[in-house]
C-alpha positions as CSV (number, residue, x, y, z in Angstrom):
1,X,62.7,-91.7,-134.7
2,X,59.4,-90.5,-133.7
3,X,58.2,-89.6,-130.5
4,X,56.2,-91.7,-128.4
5,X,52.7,-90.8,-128.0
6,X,52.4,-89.5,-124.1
7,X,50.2,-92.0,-121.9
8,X,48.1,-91.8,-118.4
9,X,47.2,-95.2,-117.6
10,X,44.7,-94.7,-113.8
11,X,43.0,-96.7,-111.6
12,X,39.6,-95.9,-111.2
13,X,37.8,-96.6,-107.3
14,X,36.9,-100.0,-108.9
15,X,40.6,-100.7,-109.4
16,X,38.9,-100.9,-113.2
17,X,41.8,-99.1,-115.3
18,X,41.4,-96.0,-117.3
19,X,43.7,-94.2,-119.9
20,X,43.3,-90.5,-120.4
21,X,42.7,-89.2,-123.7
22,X,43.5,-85.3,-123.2
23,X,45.7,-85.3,-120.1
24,X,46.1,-81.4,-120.5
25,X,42.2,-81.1,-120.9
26,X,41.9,-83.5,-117.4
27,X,44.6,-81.9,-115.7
28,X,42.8,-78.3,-116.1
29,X,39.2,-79.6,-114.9
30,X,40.6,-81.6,-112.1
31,X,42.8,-77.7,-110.9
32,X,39.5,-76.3,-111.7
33,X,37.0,-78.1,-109.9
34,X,38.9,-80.5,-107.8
35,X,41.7,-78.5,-105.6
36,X,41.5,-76.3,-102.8
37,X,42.7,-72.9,-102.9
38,X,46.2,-74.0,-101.7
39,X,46.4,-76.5,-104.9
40,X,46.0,-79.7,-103.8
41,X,43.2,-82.1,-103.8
42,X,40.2,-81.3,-101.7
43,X,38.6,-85.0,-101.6
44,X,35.6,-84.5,-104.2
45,X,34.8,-86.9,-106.2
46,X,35.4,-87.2,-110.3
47,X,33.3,-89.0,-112.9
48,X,35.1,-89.4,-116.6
49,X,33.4,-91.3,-118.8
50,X,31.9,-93.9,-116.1
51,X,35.2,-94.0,-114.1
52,X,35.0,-92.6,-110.8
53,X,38.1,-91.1,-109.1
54,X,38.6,-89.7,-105.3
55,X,41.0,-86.5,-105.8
56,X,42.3,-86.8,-102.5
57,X,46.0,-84.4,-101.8
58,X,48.1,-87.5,-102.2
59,X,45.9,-88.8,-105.6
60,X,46.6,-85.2,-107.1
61,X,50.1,-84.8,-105.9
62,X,51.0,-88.9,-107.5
63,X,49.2,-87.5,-110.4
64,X,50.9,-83.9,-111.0
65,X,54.2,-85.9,-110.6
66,X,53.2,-88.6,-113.0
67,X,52.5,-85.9,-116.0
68,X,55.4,-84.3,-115.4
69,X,57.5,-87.0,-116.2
70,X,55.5,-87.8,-119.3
C-alpha cells in the first residue's frame, strides 16, 4: 500500500485556502524570516504565491504542530 502524499491545507487572511507545495521548503523560510530569536512567530507578515499569512506565536505554534503530525 503506498503512502499517502503529505498535505498542508491553510487559510490565507482572506480566509481564501492555500495548499503548500514544499512544506519543508515553507517551514525553513517561515524559521528564517518569520520567528523571533526565542522561536516563535514575531507577527510579520508572509506573501506565498498571492496568499498573505500573519505568523503570529499562536499561527506558528498551530502550524509546527500540524506538520508534525503529517
Amino acid at each position: 500500500m503506498m503512502a499517502m502524499p503529505k498535505k498542508l491545507i491553510l487559510q490565507d487572511l482572506d480566509n481564501r485556502s492555500y495548499e503548500v507545495e514544499d512544506i519543508e521548503r515553507f517551514m525553513q523560510h517561515l524559521e528564517d524570516f518569520h520567528t523571533n530569536a526565542e522561536g516563535e512567530g514575531d507577527s510579520s507578515l508572509h506573501e506565498e504565491n498571492g496568499y498573505y499569512f500573519r505568523v503570529t506565536p499562536a499561527f506558528y505554534r498551530n502550524l509546527k504542530e500540524r506538520v508534525a503530525q503529517l
